[in-house]
N, CA, C and O atoms as a GROMACS GRO file, in nm:
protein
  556
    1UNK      N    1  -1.432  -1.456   0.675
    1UNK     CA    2  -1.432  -1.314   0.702
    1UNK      C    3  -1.549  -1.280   0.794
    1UNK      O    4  -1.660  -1.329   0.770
    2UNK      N    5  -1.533  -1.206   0.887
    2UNK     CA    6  -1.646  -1.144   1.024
    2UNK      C    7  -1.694  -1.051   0.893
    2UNK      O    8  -1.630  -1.003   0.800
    3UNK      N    9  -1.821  -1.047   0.924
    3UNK     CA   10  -1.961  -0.985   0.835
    3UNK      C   11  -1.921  -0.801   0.909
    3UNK      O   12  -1.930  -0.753   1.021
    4UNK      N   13  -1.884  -0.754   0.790
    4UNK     CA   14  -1.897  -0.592   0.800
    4UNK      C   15  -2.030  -0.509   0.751
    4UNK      O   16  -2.034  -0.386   0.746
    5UNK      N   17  -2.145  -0.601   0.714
    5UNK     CA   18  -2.230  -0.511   0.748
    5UNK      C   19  -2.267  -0.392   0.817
    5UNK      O   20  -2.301  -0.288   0.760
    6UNK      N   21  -2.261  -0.406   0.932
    6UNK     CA   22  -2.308  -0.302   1.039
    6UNK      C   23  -2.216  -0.184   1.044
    6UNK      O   24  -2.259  -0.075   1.081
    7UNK      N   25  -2.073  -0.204   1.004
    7UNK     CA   26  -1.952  -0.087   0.949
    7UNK      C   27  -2.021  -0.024   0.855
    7UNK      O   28  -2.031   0.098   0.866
    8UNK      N   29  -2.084  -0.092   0.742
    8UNK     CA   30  -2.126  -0.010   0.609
    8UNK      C   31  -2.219   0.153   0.682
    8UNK      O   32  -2.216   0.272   0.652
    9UNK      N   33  -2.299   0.061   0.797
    9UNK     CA   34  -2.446   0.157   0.869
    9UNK      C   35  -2.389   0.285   0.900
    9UNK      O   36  -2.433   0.398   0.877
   10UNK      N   37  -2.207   0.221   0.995
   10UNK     CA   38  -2.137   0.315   1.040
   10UNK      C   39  -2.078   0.424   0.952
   10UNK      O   40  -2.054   0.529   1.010
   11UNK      N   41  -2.061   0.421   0.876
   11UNK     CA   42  -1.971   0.487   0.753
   11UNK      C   43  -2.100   0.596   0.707
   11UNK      O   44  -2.093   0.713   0.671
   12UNK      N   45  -2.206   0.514   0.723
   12UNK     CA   46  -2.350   0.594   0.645
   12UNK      C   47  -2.388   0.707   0.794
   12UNK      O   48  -2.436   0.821   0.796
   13UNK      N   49  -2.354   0.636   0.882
   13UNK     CA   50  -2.375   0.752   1.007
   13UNK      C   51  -2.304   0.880   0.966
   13UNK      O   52  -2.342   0.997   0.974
   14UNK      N   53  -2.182   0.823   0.914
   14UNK     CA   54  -2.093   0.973   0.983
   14UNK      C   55  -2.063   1.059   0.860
   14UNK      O   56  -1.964   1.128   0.838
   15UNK      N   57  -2.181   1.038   0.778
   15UNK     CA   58  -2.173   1.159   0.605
   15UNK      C   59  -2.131   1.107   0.473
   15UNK      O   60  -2.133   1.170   0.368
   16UNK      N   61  -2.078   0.938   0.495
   16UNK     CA   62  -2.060   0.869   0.388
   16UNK      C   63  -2.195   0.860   0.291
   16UNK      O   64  -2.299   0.840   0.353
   17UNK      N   65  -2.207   0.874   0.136
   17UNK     CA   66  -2.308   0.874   0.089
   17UNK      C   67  -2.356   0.633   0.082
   17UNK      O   68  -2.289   0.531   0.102
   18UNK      N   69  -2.447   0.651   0.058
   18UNK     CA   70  -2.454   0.485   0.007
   18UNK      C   71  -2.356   0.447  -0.064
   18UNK      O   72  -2.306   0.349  -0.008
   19UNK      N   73  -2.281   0.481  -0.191
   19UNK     CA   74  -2.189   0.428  -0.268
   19UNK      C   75  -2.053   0.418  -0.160
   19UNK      O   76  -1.971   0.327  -0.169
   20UNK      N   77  -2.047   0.498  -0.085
   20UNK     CA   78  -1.927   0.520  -0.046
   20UNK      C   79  -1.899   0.400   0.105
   20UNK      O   80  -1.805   0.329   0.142
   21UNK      N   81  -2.016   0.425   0.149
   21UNK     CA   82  -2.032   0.359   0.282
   21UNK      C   83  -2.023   0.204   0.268
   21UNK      O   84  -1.975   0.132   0.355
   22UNK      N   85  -2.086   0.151   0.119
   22UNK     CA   86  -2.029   0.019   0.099
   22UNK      C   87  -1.942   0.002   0.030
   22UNK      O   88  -1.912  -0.117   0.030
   23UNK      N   89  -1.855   0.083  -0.059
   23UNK     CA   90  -1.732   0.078  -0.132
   23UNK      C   91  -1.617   0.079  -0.024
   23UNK      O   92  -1.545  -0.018  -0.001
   24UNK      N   93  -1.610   0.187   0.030
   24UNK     CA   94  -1.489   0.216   0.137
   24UNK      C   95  -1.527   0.058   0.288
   24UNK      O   96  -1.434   0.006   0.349
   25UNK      N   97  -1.597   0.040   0.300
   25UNK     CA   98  -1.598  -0.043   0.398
   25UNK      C   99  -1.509  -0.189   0.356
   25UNK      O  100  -1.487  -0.257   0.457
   26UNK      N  101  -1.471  -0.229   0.269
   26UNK     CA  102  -1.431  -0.320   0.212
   26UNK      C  103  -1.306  -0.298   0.097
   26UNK      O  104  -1.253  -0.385   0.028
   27UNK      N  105  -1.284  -0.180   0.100
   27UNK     CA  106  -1.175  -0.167   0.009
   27UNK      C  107  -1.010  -0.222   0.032
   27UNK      O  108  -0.917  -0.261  -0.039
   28UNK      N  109  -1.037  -0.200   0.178
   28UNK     CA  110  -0.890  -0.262   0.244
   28UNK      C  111  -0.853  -0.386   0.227
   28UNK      O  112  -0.738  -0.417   0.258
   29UNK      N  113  -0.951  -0.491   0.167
   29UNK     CA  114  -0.951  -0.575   0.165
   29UNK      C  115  -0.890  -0.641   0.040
   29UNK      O  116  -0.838  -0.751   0.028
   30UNK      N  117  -0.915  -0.529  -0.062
   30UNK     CA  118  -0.871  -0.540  -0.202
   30UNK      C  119  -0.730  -0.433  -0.231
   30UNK      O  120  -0.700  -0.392  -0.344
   31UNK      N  121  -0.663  -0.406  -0.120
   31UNK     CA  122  -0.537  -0.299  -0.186
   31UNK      C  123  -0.564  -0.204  -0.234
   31UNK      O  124  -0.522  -0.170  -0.345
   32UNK      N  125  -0.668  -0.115  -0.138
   32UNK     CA  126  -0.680   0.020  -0.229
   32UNK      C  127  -0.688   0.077  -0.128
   32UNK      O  128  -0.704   0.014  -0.023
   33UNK      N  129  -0.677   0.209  -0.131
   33UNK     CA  130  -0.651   0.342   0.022
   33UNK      C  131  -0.808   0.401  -0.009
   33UNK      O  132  -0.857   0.440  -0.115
   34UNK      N  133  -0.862   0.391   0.115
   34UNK     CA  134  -1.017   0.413   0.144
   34UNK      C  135  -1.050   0.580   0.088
   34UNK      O  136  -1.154   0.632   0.049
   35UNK      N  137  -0.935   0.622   0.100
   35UNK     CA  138  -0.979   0.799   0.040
   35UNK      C  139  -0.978   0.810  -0.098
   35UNK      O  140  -1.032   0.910  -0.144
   36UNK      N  141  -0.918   0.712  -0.193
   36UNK     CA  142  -0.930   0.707  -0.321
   36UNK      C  143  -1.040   0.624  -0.352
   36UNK      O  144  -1.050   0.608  -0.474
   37UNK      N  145  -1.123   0.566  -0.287
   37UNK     CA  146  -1.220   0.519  -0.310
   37UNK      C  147  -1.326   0.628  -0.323
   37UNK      O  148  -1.372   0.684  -0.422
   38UNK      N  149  -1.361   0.645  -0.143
   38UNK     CA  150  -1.436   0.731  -0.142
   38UNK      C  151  -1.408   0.874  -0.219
   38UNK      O  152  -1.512   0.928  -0.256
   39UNK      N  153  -1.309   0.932  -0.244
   39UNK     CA  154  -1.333   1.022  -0.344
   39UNK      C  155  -1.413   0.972  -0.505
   39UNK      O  156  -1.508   1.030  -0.557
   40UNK      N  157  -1.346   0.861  -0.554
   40UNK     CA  158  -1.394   0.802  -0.690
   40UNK      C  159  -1.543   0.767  -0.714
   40UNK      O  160  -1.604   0.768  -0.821
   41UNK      N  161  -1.583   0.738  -0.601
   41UNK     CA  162  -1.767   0.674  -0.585
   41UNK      C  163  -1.845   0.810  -0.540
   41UNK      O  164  -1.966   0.827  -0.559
   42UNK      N  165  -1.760   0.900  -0.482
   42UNK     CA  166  -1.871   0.977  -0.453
   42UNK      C  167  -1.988   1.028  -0.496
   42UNK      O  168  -2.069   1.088  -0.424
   43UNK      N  169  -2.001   0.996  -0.662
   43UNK     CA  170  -2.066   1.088  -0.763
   43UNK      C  171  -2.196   0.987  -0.755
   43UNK      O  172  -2.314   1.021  -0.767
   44UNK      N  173  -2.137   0.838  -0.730
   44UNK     CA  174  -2.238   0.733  -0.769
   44UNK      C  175  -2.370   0.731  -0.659
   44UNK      O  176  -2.455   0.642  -0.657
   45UNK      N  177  -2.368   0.870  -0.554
   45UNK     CA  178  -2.443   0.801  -0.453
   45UNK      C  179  -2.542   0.896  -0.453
   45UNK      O  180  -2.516   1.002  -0.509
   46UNK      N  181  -2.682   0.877  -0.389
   46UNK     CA  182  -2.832   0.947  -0.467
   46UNK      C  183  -2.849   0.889  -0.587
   46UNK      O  184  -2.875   0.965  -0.680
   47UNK      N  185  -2.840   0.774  -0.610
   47UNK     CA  186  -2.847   0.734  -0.766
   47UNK      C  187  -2.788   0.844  -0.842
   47UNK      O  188  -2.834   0.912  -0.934
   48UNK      N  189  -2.691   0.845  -0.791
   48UNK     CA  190  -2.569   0.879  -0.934
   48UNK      C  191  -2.582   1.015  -0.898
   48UNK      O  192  -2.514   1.079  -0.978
   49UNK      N  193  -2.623   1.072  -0.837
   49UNK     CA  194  -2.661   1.249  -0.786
   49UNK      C  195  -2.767   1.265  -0.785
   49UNK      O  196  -2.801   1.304  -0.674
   50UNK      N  197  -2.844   1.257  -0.847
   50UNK     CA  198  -3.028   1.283  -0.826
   50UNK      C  199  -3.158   1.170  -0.868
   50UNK      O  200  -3.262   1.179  -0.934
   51UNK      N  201  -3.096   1.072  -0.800
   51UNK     CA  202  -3.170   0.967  -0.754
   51UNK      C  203  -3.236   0.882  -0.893
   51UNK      O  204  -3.306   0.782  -0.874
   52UNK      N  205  -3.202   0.938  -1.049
   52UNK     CA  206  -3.232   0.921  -1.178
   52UNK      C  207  -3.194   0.768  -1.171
   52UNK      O  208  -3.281   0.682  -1.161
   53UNK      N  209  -3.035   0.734  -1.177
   53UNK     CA  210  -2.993   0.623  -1.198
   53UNK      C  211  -2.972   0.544  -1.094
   53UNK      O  212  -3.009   0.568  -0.980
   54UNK      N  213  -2.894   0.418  -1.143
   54UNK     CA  214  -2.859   0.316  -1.003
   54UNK      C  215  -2.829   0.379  -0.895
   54UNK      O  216  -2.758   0.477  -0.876
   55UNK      N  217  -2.918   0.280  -0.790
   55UNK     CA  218  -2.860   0.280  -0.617
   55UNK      C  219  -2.725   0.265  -0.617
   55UNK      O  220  -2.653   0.180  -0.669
   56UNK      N  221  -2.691   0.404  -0.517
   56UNK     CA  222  -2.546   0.384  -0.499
   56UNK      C  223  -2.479   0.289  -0.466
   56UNK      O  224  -2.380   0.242  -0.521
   57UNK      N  225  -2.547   0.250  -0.350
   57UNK     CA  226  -2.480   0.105  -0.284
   57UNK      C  227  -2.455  -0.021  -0.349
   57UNK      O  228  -2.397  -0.117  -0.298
   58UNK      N  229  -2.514  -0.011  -0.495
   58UNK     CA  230  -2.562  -0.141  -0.592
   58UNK      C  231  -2.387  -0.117  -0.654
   58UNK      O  232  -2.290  -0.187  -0.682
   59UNK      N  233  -2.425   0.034  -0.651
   59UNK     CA  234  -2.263   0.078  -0.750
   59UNK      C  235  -2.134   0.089  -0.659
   59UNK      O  236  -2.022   0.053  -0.694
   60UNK      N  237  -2.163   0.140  -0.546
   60UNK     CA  238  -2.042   0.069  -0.464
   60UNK      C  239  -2.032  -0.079  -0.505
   60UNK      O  240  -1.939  -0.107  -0.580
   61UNK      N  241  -2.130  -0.193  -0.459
   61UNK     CA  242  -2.064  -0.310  -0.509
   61UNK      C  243  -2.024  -0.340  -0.644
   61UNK      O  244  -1.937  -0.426  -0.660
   62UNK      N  245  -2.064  -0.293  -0.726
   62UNK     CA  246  -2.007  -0.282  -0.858
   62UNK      C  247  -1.885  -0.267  -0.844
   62UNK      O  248  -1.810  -0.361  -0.872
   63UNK      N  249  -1.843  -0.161  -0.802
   63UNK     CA  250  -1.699  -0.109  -0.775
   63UNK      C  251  -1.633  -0.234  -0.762
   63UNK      O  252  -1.587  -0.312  -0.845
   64UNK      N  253  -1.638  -0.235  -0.609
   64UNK     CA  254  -1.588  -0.359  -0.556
   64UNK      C  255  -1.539  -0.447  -0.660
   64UNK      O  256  -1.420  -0.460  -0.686
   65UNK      N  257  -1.682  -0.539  -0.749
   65UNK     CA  258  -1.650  -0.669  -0.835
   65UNK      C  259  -1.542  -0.605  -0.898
   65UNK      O  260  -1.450  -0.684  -0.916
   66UNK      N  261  -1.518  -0.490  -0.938
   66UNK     CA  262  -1.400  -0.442  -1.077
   66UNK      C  263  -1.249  -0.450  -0.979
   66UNK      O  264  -1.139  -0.492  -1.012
   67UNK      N  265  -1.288  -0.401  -0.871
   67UNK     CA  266  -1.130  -0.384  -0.817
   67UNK      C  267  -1.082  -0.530  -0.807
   67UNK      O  268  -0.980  -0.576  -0.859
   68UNK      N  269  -1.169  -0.593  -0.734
   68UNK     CA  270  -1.167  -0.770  -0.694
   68UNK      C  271  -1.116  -0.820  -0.821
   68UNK      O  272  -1.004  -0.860  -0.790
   69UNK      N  273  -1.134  -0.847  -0.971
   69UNK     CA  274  -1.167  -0.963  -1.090
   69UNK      C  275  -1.097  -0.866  -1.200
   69UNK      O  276  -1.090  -0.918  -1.311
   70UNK      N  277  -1.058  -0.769  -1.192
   70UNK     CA  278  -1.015  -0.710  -1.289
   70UNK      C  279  -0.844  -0.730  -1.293
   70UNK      O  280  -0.771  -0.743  -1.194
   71UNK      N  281  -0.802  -0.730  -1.438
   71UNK     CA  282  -0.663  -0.791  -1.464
   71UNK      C  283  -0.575  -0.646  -1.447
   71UNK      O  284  -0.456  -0.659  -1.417
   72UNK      N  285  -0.616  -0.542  -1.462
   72UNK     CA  286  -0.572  -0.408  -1.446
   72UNK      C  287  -0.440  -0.418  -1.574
   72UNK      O  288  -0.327  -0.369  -1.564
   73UNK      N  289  -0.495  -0.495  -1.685
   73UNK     CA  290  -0.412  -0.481  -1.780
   73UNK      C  291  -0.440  -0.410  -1.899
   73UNK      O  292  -0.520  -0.455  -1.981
   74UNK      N  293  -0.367  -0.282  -1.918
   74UNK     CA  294  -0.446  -0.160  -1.946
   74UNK      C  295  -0.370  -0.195  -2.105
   74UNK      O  296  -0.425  -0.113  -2.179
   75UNK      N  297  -0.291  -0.261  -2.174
   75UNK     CA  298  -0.244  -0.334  -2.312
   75UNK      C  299  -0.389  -0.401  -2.403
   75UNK      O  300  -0.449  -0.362  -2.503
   76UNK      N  301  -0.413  -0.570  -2.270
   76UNK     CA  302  -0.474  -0.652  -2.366
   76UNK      C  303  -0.580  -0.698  -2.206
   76UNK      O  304  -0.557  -0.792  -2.130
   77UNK      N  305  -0.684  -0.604  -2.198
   77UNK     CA  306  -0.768  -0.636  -2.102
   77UNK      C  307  -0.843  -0.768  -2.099
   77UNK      O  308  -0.938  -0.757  -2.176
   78UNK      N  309  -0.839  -0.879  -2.048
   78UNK     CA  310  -0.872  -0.992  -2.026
   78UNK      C  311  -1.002  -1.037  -1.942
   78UNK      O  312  -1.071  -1.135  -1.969
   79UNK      N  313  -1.026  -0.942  -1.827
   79UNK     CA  314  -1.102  -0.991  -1.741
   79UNK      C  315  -1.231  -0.924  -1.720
   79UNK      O  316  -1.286  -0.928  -1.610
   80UNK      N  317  -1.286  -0.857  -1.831
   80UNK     CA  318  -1.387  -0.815  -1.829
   80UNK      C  319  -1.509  -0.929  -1.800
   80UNK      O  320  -1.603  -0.899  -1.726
   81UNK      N  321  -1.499  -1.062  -1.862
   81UNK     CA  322  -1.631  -1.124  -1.841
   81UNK      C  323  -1.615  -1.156  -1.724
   81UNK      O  324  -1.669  -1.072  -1.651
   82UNK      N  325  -1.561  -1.249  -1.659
   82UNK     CA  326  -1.572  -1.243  -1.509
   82UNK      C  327  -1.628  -1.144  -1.400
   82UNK      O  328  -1.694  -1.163  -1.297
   83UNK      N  329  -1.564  -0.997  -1.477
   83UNK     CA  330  -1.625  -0.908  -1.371
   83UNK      C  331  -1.760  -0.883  -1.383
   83UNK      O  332  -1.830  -0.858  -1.285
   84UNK      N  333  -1.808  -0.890  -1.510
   84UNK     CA  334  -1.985  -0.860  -1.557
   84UNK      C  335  -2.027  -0.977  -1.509
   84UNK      O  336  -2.113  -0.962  -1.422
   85UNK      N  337  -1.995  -1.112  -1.536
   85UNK     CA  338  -2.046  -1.226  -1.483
   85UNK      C  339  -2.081  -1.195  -1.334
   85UNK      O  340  -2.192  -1.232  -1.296
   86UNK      N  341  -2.016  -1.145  -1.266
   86UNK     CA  342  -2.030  -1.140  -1.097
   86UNK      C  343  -2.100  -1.021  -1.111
   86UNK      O  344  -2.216  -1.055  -1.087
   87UNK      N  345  -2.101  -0.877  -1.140
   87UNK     CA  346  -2.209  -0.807  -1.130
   87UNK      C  347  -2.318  -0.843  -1.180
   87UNK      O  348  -2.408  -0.847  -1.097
   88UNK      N  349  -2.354  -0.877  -1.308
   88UNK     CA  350  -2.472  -0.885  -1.364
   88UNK      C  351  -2.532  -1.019  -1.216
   88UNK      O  352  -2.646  -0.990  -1.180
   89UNK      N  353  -2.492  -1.105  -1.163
   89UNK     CA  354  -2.523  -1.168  -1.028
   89UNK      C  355  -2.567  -1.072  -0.895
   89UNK      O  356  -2.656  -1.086  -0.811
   90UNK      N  357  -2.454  -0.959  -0.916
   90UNK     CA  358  -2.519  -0.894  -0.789
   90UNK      C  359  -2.657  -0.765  -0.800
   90UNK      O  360  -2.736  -0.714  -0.720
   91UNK      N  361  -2.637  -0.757  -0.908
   91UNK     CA  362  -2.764  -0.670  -0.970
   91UNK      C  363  -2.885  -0.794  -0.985
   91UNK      O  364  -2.990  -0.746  -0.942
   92UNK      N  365  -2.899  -0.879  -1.012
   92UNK     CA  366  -2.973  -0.952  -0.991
   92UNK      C  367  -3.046  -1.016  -0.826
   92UNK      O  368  -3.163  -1.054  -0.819
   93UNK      N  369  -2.979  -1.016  -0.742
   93UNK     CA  370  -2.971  -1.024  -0.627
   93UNK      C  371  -3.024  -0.915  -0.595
   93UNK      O  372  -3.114  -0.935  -0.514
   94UNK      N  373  -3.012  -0.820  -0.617
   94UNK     CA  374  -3.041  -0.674  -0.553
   94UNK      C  375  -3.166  -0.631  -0.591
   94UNK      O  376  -3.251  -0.574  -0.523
   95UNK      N  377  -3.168  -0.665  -0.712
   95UNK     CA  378  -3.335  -0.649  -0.757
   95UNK      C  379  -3.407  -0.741  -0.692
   95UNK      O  380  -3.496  -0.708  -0.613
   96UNK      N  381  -3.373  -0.874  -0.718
   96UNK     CA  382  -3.492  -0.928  -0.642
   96UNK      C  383  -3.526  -0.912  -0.515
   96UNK      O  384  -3.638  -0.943  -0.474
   97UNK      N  385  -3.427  -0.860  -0.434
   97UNK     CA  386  -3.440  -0.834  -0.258
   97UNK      C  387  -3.554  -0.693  -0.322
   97UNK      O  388  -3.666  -0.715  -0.370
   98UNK      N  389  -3.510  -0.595  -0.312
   98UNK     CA  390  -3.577  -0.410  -0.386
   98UNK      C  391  -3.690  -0.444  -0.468
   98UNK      O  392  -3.802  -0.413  -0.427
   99UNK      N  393  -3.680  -0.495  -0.561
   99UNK     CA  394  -3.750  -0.458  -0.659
   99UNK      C  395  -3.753  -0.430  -0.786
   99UNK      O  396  -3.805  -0.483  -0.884
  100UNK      N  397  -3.671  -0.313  -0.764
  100UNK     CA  398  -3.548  -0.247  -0.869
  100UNK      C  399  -3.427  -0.204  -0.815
  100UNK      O  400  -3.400  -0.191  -0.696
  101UNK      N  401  -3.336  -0.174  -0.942
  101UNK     CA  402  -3.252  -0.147  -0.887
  101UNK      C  403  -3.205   0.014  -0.883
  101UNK      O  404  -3.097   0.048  -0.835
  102UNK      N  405  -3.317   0.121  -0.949
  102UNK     CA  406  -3.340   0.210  -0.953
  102UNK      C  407  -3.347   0.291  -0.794
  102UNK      O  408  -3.402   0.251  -0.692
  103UNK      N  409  -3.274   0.409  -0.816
  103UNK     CA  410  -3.284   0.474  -0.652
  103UNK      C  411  -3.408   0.532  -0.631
  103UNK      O  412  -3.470   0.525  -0.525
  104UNK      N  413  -3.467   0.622  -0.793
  104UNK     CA  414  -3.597   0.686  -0.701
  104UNK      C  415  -3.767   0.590  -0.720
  104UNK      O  416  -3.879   0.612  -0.673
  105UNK      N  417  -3.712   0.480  -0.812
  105UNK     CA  418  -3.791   0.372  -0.778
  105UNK      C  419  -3.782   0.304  -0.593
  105UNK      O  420  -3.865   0.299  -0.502
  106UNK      N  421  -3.675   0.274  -0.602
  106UNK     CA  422  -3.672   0.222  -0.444
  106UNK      C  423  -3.720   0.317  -0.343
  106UNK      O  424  -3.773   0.279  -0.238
  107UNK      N  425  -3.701   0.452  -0.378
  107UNK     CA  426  -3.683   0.572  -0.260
  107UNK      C  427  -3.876   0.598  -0.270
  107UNK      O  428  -3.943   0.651  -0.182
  108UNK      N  429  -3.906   0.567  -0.345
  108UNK     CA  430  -4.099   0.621  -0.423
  108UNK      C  431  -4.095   0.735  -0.474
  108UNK      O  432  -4.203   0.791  -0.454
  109UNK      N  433  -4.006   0.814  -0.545
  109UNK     CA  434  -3.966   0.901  -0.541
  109UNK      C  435  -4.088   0.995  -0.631
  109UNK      O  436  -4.112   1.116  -0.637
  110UNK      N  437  -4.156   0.860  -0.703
  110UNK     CA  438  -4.251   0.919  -0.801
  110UNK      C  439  -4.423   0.896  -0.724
  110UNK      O  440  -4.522   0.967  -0.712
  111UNK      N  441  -4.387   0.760  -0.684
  111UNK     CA  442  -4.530   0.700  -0.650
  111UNK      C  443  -4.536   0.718  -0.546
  111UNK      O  444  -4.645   0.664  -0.523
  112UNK      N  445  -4.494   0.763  -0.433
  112UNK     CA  446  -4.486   0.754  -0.279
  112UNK      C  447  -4.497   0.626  -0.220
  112UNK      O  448  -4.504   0.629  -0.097
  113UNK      N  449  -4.499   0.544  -0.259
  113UNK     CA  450  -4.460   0.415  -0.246
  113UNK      C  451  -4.368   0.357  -0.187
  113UNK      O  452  -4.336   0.264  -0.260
  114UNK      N  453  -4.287   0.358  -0.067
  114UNK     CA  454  -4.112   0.335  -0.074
  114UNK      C  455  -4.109   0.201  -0.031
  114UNK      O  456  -4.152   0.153   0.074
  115UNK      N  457  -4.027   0.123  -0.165
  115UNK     CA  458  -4.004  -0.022  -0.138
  115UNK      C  459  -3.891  -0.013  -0.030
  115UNK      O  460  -3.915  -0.084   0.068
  116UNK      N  461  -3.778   0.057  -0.024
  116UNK     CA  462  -3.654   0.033   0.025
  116UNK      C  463  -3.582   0.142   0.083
  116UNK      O  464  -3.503   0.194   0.005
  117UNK      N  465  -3.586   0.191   0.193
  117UNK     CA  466  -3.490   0.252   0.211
  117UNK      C  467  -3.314   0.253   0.224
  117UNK      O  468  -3.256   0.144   0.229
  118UNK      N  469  -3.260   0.342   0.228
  118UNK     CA  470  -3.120   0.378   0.229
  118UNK      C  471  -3.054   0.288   0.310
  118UNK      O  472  -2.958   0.223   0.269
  119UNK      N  473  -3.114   0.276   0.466
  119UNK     CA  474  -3.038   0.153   0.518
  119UNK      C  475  -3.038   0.034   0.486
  119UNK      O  476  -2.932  -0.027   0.501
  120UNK      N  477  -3.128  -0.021   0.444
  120UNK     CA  478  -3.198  -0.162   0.362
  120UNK      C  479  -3.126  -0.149   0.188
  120UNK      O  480  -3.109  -0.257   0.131
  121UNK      N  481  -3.108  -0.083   0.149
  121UNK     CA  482  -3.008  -0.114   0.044
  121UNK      C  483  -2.881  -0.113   0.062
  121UNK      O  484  -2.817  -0.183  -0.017
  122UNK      N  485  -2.810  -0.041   0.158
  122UNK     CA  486  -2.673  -0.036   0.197
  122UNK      C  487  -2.652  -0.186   0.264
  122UNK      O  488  -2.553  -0.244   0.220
  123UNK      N  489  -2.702  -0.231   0.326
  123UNK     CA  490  -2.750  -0.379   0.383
  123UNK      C  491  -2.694  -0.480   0.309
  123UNK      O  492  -2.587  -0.543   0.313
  124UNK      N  493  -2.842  -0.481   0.204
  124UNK     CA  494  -2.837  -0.566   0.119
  124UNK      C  495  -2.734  -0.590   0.005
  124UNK      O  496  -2.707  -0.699  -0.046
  125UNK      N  497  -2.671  -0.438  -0.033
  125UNK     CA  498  -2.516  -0.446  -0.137
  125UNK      C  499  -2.411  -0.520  -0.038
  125UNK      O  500  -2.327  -0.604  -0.067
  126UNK      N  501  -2.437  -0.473   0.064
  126UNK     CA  502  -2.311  -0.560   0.153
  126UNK      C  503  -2.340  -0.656   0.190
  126UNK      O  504  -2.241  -0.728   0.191
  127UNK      N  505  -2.434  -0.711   0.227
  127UNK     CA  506  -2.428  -0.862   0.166
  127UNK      C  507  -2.408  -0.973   0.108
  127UNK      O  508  -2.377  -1.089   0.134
  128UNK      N  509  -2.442  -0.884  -0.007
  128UNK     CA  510  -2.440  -0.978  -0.119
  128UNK      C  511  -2.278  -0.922  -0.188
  128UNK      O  512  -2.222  -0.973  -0.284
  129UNK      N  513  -2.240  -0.828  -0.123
  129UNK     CA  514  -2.047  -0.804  -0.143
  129UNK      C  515  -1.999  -0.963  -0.082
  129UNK      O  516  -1.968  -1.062  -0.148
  130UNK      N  517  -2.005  -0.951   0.038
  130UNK     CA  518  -1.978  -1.040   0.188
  130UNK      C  519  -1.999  -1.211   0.079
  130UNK      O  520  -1.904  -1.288   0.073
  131UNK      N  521  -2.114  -1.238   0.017
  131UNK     CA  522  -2.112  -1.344  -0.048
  131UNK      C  523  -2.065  -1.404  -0.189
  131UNK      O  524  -2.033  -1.515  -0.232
  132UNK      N  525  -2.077  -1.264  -0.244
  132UNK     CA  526  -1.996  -1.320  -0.388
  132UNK      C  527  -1.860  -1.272  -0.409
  132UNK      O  528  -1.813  -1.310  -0.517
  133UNK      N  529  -1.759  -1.180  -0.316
  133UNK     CA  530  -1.650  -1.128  -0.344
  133UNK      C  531  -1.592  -1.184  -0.216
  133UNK      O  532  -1.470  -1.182  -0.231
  134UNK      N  533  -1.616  -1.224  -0.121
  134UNK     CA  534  -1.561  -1.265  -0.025
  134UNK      C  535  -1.598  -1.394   0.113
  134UNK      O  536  -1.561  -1.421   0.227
  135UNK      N  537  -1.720  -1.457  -0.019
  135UNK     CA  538  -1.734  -1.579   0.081
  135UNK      C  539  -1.638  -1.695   0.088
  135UNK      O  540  -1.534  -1.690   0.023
  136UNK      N  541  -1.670  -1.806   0.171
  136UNK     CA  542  -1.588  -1.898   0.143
  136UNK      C  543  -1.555  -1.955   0.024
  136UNK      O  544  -1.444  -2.008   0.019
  137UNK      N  545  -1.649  -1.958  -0.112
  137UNK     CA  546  -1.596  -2.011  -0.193
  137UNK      C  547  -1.491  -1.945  -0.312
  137UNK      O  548  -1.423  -1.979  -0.408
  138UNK      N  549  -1.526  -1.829  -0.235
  138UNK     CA  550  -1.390  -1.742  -0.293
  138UNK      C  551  -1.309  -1.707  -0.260
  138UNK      O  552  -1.238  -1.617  -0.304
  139UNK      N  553  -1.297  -1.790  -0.144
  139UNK     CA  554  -1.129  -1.761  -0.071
  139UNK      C  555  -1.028  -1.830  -0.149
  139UNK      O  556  -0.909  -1.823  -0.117
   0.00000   0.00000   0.00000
């Protein structure tokens, strides 16, 4: 797969929030219509609306792992560990690039401090999308 990074930047240009800009950039890829995405993530981005909880972009890829690994068997759901197995990987990844995986930790929101900005986490979720949901060894 050609690296869509730099799409995610694009998506973030034109009013996409972080969750959205790396959720919708890659959704086509998984059988889903980019406006039901981006409507569904929208809430997740500012850390979740006011920068309290997870980086959006962490939760766009979240997204992602569920649409990707999930059995969508709404009876006798099966595929939950797989999908935590691969997030609890990309939250790990993400912290160690950041820091945390907190938005107004990353943003300094308290300390003035800023480990990470908005483009540098949108980046780095798509990245690490690009490697654990769609590298070669998961083709």
């Amino acid at each position: 797969m050609k690296t869509r990074v730099e799409s995610t930047l694009v998506r973030r240009g034109q009013g996409y929030n972080c969750a959205q800009a790396v959720a919708c950039t890659y959704c086509d890829l998984l059988g889903v219509d980019e406006k039901t995405v981006f409507r569904a993530i929208e809430g997740f981005g500012a850390g979740m609306g006011c920068m309290e909880g997870a980086c959006g972009a962490l939760a766009g890829a979240v997204l992602l792992a569920g649409l990707k690994y999930s059995d969508g068997d709404l009876e006798a759901p099966k595929s939950k560990g797989k999908t935590y197995q691969v997030t609890k990987e990309m939250v790990k990844r993400f912290q160690e690039k950041g820091g945390s995986v907190i938005c107004k930790d990353l943003k300094a929101v308290e300390n003035g401090k800023q480990r990470y900005d908005c483009a540098e986490c949108i980046k780095d979720a798509a990245r690490i999308v690009e490697e654990l949901l769609f590298g070669e060894e998961n083709e």
